[in-house]
C-alpha positions in Angstrom: 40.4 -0.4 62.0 39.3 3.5 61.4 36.2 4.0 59.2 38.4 5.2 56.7 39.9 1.9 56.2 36.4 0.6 55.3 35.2 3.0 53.6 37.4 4.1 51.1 38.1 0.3 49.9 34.1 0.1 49.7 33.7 3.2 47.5 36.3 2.1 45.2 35.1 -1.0 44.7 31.7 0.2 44.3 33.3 2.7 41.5 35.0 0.1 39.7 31.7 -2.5 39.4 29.6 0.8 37.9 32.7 1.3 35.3 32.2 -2.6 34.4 28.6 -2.2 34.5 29.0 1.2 32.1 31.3 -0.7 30.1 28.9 -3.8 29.3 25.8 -1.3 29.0 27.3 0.8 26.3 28.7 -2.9 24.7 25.7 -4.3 24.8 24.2 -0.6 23.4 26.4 -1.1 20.7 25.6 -4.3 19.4 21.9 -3.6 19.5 22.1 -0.7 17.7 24.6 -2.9 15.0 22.4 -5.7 15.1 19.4 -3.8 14.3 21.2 -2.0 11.1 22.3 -5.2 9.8 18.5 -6.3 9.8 16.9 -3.3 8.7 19.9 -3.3 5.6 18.9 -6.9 4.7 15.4 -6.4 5.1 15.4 -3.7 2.7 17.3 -5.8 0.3 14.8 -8.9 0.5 11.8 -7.1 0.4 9.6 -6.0 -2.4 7.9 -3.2 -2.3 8.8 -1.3 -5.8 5.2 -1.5 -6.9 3.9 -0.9 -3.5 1.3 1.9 -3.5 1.6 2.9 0.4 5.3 3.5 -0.4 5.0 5.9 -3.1 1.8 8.0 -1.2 4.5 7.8 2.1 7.3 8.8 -0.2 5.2 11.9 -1.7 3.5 13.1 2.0 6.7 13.1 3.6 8.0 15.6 0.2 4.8 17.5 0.2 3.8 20.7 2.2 0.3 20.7 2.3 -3.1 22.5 4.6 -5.6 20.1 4.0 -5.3 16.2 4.8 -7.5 13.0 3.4 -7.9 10.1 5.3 -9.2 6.6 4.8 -9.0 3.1 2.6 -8.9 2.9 -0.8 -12.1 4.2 -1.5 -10.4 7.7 -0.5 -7.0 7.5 -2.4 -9.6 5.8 -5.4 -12.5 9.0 -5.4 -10.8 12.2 -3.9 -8.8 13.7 -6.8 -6.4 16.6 -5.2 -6.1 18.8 -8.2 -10.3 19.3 -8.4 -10.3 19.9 -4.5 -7.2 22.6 -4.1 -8.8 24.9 -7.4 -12.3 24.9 -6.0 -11.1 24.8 -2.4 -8.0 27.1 -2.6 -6.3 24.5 -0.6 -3.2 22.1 -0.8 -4.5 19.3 -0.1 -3.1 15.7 0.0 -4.9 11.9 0.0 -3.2 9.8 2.9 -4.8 6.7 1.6 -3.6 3.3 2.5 -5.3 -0.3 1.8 -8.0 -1.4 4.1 -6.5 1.7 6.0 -8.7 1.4 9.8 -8.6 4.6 11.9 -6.0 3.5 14.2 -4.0 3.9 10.9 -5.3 7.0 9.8 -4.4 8.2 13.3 -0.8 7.4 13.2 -0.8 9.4 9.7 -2.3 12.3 11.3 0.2 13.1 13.9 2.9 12.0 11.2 1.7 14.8 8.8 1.1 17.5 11.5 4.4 16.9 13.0 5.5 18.2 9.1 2.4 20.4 8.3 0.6 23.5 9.4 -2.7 21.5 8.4 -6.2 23.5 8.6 -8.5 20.6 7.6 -9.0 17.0 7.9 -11.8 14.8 6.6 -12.1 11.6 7.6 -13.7 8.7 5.6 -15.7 6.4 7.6 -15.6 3.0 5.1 -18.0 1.1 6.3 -16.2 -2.4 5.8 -13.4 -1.0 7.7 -15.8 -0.3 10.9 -17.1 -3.7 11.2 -13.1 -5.1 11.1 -11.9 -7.1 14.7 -10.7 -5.8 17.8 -7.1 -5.1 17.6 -6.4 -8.0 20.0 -8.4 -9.9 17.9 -6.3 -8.9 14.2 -4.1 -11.9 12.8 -4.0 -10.3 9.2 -1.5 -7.8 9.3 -0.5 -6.8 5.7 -2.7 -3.7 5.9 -1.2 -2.5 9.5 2.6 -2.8 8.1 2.5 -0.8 4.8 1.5 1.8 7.3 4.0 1.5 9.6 7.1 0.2 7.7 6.8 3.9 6.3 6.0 6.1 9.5 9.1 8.0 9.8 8.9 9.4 13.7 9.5 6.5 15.8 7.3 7.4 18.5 4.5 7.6 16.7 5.0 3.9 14.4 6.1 2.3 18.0 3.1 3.7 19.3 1.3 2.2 16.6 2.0 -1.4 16.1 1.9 -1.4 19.9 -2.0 -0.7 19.6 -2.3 -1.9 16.4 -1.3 -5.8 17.1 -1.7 -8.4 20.0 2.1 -8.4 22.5 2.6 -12.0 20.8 2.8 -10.5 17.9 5.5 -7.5 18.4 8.5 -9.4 17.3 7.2 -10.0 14.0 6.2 -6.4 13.7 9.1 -4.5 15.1 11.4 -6.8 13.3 11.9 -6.3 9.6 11.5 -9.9 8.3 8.3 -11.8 9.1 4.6 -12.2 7.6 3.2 -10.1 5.9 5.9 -8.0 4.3 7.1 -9.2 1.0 9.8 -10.7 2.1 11.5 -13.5 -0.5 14.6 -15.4 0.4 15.1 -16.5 -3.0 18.4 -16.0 -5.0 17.3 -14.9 -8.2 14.3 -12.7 -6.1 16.3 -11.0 -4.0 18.8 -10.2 -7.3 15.9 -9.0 -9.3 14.8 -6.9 -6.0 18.3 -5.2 -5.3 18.8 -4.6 -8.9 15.8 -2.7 -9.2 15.9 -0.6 -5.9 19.2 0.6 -7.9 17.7 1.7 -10.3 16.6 5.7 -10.2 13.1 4.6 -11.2 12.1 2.7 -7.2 12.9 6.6 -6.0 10.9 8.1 -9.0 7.2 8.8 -7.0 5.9 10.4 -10.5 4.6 6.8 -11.1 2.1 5.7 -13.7 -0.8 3.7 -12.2 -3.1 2.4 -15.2 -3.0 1.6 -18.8 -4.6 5.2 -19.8 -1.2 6.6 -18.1 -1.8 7.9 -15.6 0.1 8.7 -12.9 -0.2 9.1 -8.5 -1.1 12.7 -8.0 -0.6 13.4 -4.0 -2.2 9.7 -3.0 -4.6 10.0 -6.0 -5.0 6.9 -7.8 -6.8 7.0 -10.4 -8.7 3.6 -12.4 -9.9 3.8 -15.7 -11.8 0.6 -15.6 -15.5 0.5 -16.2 -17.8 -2.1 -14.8 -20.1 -3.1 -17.7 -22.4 -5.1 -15.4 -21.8 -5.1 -11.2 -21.4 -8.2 -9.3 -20.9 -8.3 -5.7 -20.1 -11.2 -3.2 -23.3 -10.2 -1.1 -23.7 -8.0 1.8 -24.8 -8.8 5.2 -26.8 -6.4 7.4 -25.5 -4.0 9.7 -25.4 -4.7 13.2 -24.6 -1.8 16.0 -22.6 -4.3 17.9 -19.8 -5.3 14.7 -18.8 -1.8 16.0 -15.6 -2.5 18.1 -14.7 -0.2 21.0 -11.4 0.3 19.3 -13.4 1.7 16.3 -14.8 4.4 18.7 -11.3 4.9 20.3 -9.3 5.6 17.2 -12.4 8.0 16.6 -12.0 9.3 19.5 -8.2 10.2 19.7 -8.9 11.7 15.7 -11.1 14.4 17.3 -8.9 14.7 20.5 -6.0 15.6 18.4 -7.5 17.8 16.2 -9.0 20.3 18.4 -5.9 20.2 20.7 -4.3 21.4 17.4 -6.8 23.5 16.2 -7.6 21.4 12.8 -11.0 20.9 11.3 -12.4 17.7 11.1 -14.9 16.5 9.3 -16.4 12.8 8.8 -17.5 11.2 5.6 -18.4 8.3 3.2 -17.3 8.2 -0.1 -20.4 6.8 -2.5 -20.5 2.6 -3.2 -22.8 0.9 -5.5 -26.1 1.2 -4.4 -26.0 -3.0 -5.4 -24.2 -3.0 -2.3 -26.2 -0.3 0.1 -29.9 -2.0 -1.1 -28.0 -5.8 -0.8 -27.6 -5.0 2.6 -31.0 -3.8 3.5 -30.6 -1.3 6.8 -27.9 1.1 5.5 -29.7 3.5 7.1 -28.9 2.0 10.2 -25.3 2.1 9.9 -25.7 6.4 9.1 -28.1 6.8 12.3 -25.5 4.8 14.4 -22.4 7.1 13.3 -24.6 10.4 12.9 -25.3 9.6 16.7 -21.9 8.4 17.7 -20.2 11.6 16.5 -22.7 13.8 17.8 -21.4 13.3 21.1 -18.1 15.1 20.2 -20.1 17.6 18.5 -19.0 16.4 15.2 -21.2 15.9 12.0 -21.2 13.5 9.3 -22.1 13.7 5.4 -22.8 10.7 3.8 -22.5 10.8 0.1 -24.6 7.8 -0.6 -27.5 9.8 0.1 -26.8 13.0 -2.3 -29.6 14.1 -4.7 -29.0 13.1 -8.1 -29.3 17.2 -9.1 -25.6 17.2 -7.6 -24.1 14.5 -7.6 -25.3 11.3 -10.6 -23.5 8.4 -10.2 -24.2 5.6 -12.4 -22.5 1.8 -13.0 -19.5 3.2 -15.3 -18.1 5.6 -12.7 -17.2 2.9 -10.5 -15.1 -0.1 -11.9 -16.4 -2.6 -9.5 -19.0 -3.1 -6.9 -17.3 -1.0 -4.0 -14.7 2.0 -6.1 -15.3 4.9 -8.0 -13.1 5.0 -11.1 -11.3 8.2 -12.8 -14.4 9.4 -14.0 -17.0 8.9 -10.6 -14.0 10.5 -9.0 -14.3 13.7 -10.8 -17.6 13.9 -10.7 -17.5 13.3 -7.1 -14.4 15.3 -6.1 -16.4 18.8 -8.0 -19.3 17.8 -5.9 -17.5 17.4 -2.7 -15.4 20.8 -2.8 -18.3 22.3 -4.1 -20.5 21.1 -0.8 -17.7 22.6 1.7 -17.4 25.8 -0.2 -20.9 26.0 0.6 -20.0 25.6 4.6 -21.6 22.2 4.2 -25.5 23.1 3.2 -27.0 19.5 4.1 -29.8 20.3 1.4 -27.6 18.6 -1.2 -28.8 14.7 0.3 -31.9 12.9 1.1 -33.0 12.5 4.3 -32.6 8.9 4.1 -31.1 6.3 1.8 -34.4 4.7 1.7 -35.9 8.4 0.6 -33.4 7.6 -1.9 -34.3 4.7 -3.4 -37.7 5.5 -3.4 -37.4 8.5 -6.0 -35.9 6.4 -8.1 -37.3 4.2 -11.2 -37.8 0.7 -11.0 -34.0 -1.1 -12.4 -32.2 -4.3 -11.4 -28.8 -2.2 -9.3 -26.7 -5.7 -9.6 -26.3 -9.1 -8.7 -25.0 -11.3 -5.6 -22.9 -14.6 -7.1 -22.0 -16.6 -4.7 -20.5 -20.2 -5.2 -22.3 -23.2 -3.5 -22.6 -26.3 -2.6 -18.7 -26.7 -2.4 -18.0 -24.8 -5.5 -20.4 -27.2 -7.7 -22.8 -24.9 -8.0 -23.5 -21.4 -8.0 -26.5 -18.8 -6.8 -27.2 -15.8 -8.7 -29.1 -12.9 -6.7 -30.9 -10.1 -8.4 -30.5 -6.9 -6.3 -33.6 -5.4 -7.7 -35.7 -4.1 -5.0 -39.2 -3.3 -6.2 -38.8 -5.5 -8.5 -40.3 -9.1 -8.5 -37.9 -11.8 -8.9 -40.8 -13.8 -11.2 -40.1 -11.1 -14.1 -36.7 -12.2 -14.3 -35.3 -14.9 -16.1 -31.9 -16.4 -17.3 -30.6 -18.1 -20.7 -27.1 -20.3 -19.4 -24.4 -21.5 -21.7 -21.2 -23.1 -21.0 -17.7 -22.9 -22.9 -15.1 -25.5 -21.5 -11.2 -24.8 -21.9 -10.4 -25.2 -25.4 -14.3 -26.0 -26.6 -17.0 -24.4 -27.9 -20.6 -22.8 -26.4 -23.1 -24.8 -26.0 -26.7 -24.0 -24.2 -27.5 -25.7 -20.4 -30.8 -23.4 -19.9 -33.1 -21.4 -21.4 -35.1 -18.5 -20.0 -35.0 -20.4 -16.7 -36.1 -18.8 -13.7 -33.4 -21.4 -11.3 -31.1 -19.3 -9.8 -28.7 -21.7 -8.0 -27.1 -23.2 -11.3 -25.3 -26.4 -11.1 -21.7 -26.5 -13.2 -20.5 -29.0 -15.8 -19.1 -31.8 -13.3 -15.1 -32.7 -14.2 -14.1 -29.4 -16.4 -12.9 -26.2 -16.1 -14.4 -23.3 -18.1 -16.8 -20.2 -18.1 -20.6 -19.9 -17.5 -22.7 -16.8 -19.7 -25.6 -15.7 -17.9 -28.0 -13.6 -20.2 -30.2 -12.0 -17.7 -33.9 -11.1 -19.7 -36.0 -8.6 -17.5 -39.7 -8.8 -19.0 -38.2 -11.0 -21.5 -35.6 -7.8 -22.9 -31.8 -8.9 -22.0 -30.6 -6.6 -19.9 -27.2 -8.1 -18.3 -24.6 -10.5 -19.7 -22.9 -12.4 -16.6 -19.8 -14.8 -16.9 -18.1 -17.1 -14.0 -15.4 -18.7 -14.3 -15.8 -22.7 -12.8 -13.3 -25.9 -12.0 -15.0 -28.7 -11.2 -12.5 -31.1 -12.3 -12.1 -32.2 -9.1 -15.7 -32.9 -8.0 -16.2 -36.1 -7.1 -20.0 -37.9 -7.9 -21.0 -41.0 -6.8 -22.0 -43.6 -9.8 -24.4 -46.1 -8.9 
């Protein structure tokens, strides 16, 4: 037999097995690519996200053309108001703000925006909660990572994402579009309600109104009107250096990488808490010599706003409307200060030395209080954050108002702080709070010891 007569048969059938093998690929190519628009279709008619925030700021970045990006959690899309910042800046600038947004996040929105923007500037907010968070590997919440990445449009960058972002175990439930974590309801009447409105021209209306005064989003802006008449925190622990992940420094890291291969500005910052918070915790100053440090190494600085002299920048408890965000009105006090402090290429002058510094130039006052329950929710603590002053001048007058009764007195200028609730009701504690015998706060907390169970003898 000539080597024809082996050949020729071979390559032929060789031929025909890659057609079969083309064949079924391109098949199989097929019914992937259908399978995954029939799930993405009926995910996006059984999930509700028409009064999600991150989907109208995504909606209004992809729309906008802007110079000058914000990054960070909600402190950022809460404090930064765009208008203030583009008149005293000459900028267009936009807030990229997300919900306990981590820097991996504010990463991915970075390369988004630049792949759609000629940007000039970024600034970064370092949140401090948001720097103590897990290791990636570690993250098992992930409602934060997906209203990021259910909106990242270039998918490159979103697969590169949730890749980092979550644990391999965990990659079906973020690639796919149903699973935890994503407002998804298989209810009838929900998912009715939920494709009726998604009709309707107002779910693609990003002009929305965001509190009672009427206000509305203004490029990520979201403004509160709230006021906190008294602030009350859950309590603080210190800061230690090693709650800092290595991820943390990555994502940092690949920010400044990616700017400076791009030739963008960046700049690191913290937007202004309660000082209930900063003093609860004790070492604040810790946390600012860690990061001043850490970003020194890629010769970046960082301008902490907690520590700005009161000449420029007075904060006081009704510009925030709780213990840890700046309302509408902090916000514009803080947004004039903040463009006004770049358009001065940064002076420094403008802060303390030290948040301790601080504190120390100001007069004595009680900043807030720690309540905590105890005791298996039978009890609470109250904690004065008072710093100089001494927890014997303060004292407490406690009454009680069950569901559908009246006030009645438990305590009278009583210097206990761990108060013990009515046993088998629900209802709401007053606290009057007398410094030097002058009220000076009026705490309530809600209770439901109903079922609390005591031992009779």
């Amino acid at each position: 037999m000539d080597n024809e007569d082996v050949l020729f048969p071979c390559i032929y059938g060789i031929m025909v097995i890659m057609k079969c093998n083309f064949s079924m690929c391109f098949h199989i190519f097929l019914f992937i690519c259908g399978f995954t628009l029939i799930l993405t279709g009926l995910g996006y008619l059984v999930r509700d996200d028409s009064n999600m925030n991150a989907r109208i700021m995504a909606r209004q970045l992809h729309r906008a053309r802007i110079d000058t990006l914000f990054l960070g959690a909600s402190h950022i899309y809460r404090a930064i108001n765009p208008a203030i910042i583009d008149e005293r800046l000459q900028c267009n600038s936009f807030v990229a703000g997300t919900a306990s947004q981590e820097l991996d996040a504010s990463y991915a929105l970075l390369r988004e925006t630049c792949g759609r923007n000629r940007l000039r500037k970024v600034f970064v907010d370092l949140d401090y909660w948001q720097s103590i968070k897990k290791e990636h590997a570690e993250r098992n919440n992930f409602k934060s990572i997906y209203i990021v990445s259910d909106y990242l449009q270039n998918p490159v960058i979103k697969c590169r994402y949730l890749m980092h972002a979550t644990a391999p175990e965990y990659w079906f439930n973020s690639f796919s579009p149903f699973g935890a974590y994503k407002d998804i309801s298989f209810h009838p009447a929900k998912i009715k309600a939920n494709i009726e409105l998604k009709l309707r021209e107002k779910y693609s209306d990003y002009d929305k109104v965001v509190n009672e005064d009427g206000d509305h989003m203004i490029k990520g802006y979201i403004p509160h009107c709230g006021v906190a008449d008294v602030i009350v925190s859950k309590g603080v622990s210190k800061f230690k250096p090693e709650k800092i992940t290595a991820d943390w420094k990555q994502s940092v890291a690949d920010i400044v990488s990616y700017c400076r291969a791009h030739d963008i500005e960046v700049s690191f910052f913290s937007v202004p808490i309660t000082d209930c918070k900063l003093v609860d915790m004790g070492n604040y100053d810790e946390y600012i010599d860690f990061v001043t440090t850490f970003l020194s190494q890629y010769g970046c600085s960082y301008y902490d706003f907690n520590l700005a002299r009161s000449e420029y920048l007075c904060l006081d408890d009704t510009d925030f409307y709780n213990d840890d965000h700046i309302n509408k009105y902090g916000a514009e006090k803080f947004s004039k200060c903040f463009a006004g402090f770049i358009a001065a290429d940064a002076d420094e002058s403008i802060f303390h030395a030290s948040y301790a510094e601080k504190i120390k130039t100001q007069p004595e006052r009680i900043y807030g209080y720690v309540m905590r329950d105890i005791k298996d929710g039978s009890a609470c603590r109250i904690k004065p954050v008072s710093g100089k002053i001494k927890q014997k001048r303060i004292l407490y007058d406690v009454s009680c108002k069950p569901d559908g009764g009246e006030w009645y007195c438990i305590a009278v200028e009583t210097a206990e702080r761990e108060i013990t609730y009515p046993v088998g009701m629900k209802g709401v504690l007053k606290i009057c709070v007398r410094l030097d015998g002058i009220e000076c706060a009026t705490l309530t907390k809600e209770f439901n010891t109903l079922s609390v169970v005591t031992e009779k003898n």
